[in-house]
Each structure stands twice: as C-alpha cells, then as structure tokens.
C-alpha positions as MATLAB code, in Angstrom:
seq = 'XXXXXXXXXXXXXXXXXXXXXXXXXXXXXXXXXXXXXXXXXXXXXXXXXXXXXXXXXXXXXXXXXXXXXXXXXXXXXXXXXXX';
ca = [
      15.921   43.802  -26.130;
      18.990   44.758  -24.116;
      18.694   41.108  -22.602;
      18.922   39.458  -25.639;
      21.637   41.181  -26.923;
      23.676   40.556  -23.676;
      23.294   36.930  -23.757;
      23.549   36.434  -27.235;
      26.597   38.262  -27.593;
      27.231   35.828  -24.124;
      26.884   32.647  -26.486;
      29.903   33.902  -29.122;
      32.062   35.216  -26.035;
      31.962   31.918  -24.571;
      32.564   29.356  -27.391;
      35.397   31.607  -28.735;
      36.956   31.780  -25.310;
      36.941   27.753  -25.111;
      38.634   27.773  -27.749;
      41.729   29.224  -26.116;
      41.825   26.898  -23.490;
      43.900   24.194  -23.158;
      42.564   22.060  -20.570;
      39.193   19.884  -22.229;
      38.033   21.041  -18.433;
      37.953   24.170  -19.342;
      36.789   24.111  -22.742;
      33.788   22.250  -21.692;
      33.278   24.445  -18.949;
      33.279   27.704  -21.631;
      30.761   25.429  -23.528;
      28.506   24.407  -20.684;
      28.059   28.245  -20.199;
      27.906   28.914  -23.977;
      24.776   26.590  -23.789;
      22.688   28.059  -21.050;
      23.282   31.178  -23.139;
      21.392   29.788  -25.712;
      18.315   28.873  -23.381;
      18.833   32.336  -22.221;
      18.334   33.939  -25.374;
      15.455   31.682  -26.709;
      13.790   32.429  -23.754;
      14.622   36.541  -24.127;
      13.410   35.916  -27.593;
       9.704   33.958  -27.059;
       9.452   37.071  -24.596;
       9.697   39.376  -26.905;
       8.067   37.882  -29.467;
       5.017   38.296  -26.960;
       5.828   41.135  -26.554;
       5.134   42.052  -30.260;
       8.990   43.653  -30.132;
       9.250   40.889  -32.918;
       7.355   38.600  -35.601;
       6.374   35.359  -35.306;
       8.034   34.444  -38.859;
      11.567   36.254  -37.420;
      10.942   34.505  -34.257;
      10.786   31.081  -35.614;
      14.180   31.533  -37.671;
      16.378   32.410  -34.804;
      15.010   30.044  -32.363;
      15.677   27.356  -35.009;
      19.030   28.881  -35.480;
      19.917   28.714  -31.891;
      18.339   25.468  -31.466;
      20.221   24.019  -34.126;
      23.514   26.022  -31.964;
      22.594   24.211  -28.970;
      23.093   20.848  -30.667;
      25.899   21.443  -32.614;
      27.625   22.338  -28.866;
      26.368   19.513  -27.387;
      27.767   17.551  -30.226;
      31.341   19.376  -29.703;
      31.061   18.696  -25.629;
      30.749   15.095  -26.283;
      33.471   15.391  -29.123;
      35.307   16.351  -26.440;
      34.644   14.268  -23.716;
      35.126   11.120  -25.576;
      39.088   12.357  -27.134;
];
C-alpha cells in the first residue's frame, strides 16, 4: 500500500510542480513524469487488488479515474506542444 501512496502522491507533486515552470520544456518534462506515475499506480493498484488489499468494485473506480488522468495529461502535453 505504501507504493501506491508514494506514487500517487508522485502524480499531484508532479503536475503541480509543472505548473511553476516557465519553460514548456520543463512543464512537459514535470508531465511526462506525472504520467508514468499514473502507470505506476494502476499497476500498484491491479496488485493489490490481487492481493485482496482492495475490491474489485473500488478497483475499477480509481483505475478509471486515473485512466481518465492519464488522458486529460496527454491532452495538456499536446496543448502544450502545439502553443
């Protein structure tokens, strides 16, 4: 559980740190990161679900949630990229 919590908490850090930046370089950078945070976790979380450390129903709402996450920062990458 510790290892979700790390990179979830990993995922926030990230994205609010990009937005201090200046440089799109380094905001995408902070993003890039941000994402593979979010693999991180969903993985962390199908783990534990096996685990039986958490419901299938529970489960399936935060990996929606983060996959949903994942887009919208792939969405704001490109956003960026293209301005």
């Amino acid at each position: 559980m510790d290892q979700v919590r790390i990179s979830s908490v990993s995922v926030a850090a990230n994205i609010a740190e990009s937005s201090g930046r200046y440089h799109n370089k380094d905001k995408i950078q902070l993003l890039v990161m941000a994402r593979g945070s979010i693999y991180e976790t969903r993985s962390h979380l199908s783990i534990v679900v096996g685990l039986e450390y958490l419901n299938k129903n529970d489960f399936e709402v935060l990996d929606n949630r983060y996959e949903a996450l994942s887009k919208q920062v792939n969405s704001f990458i490109n956003h960026i990229r293209t301005n």
